[in-house]
C-alpha positions as CSV (number, residue, x, y, z in Angstrom):
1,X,-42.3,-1.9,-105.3
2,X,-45.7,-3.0,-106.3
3,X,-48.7,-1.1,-105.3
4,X,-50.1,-3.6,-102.9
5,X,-46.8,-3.0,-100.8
6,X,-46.8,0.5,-101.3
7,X,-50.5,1.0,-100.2
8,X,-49.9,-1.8,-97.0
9,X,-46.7,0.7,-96.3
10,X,-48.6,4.0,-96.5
11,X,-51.1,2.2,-94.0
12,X,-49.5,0.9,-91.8
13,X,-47.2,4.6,-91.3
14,X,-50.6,6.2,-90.1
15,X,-50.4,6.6,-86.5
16,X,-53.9,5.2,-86.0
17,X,-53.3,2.2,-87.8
18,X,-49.8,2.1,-86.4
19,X,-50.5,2.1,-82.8
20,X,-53.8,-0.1,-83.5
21,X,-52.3,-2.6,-85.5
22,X,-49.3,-2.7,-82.0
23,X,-51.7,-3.1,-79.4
24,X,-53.2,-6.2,-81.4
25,X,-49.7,-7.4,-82.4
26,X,-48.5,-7.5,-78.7
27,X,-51.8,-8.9,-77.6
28,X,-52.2,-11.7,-80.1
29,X,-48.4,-12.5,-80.1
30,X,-48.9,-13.0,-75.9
31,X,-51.4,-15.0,-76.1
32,X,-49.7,-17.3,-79.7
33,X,-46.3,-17.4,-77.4
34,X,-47.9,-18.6,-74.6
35,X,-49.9,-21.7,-76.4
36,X,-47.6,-22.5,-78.6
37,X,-44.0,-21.7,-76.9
38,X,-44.9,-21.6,-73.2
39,X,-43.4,-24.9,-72.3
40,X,-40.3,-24.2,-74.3
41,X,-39.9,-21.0,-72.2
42,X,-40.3,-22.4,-69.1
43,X,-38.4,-25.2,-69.8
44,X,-35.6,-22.8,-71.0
45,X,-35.1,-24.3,-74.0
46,X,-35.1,-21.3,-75.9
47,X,-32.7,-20.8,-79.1
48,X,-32.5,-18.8,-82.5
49,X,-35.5,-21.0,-83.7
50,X,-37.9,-20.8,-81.1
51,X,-37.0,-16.7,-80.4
52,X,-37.9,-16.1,-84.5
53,X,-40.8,-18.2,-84.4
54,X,-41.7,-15.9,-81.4
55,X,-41.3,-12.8,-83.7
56,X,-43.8,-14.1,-85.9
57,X,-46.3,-14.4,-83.4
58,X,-45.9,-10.5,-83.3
59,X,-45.4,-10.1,-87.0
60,X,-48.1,-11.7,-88.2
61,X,-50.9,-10.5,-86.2
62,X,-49.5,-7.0,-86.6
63,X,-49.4,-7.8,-90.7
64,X,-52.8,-9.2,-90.7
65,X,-54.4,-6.2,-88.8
66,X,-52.7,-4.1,-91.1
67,X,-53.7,-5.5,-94.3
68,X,-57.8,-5.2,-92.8
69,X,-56.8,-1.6,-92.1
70,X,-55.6,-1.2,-95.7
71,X,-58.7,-2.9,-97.2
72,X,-61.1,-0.5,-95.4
73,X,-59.4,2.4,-96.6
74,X,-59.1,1.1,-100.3
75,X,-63.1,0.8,-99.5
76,X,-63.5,4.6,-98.3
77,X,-61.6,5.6,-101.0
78,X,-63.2,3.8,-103.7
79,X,-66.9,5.0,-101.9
80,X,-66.1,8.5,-102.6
């Protein structure tokens, strides 16, 4: 595993950054799900496609937050 994953790993297993990095990932991936899938949802025309493109409007905000978490502490880190 390269670094980069090792370090975004070790991050995001910090229970700070872990719970942080949730409560942006379930508040992001509301608001995505409702903009962009709301009709669908309503409609009922939900299937395999639509429910994963749900899970990346929580994946994504959860990996983004994550990877700003990461760079601060590389900064820390490099600071001292």
């Amino acid at each position: 595993m390269s670094r980069f994953l090792r370090d975004l790993w070790r991050s995001a297993r910090r229970p700070a950054v872990f719970r942080r990095c949730v409560l942006i990932a379930v508040v992001v991936g509301s608001l995505l799900t409702a903009v962009n899938l709301g009709g669908s949802i309503v409609r009922g025309d939900v299937d395999v496609h639509v429910l994963l493109k749900i899970a990346a409007n929580f994946c994504v905000p959860f990996i983004v937050s994550n990877l700003g978490a990461m760079a601060s502490l590389r900064a820390e880190v490099r600071r001292e």
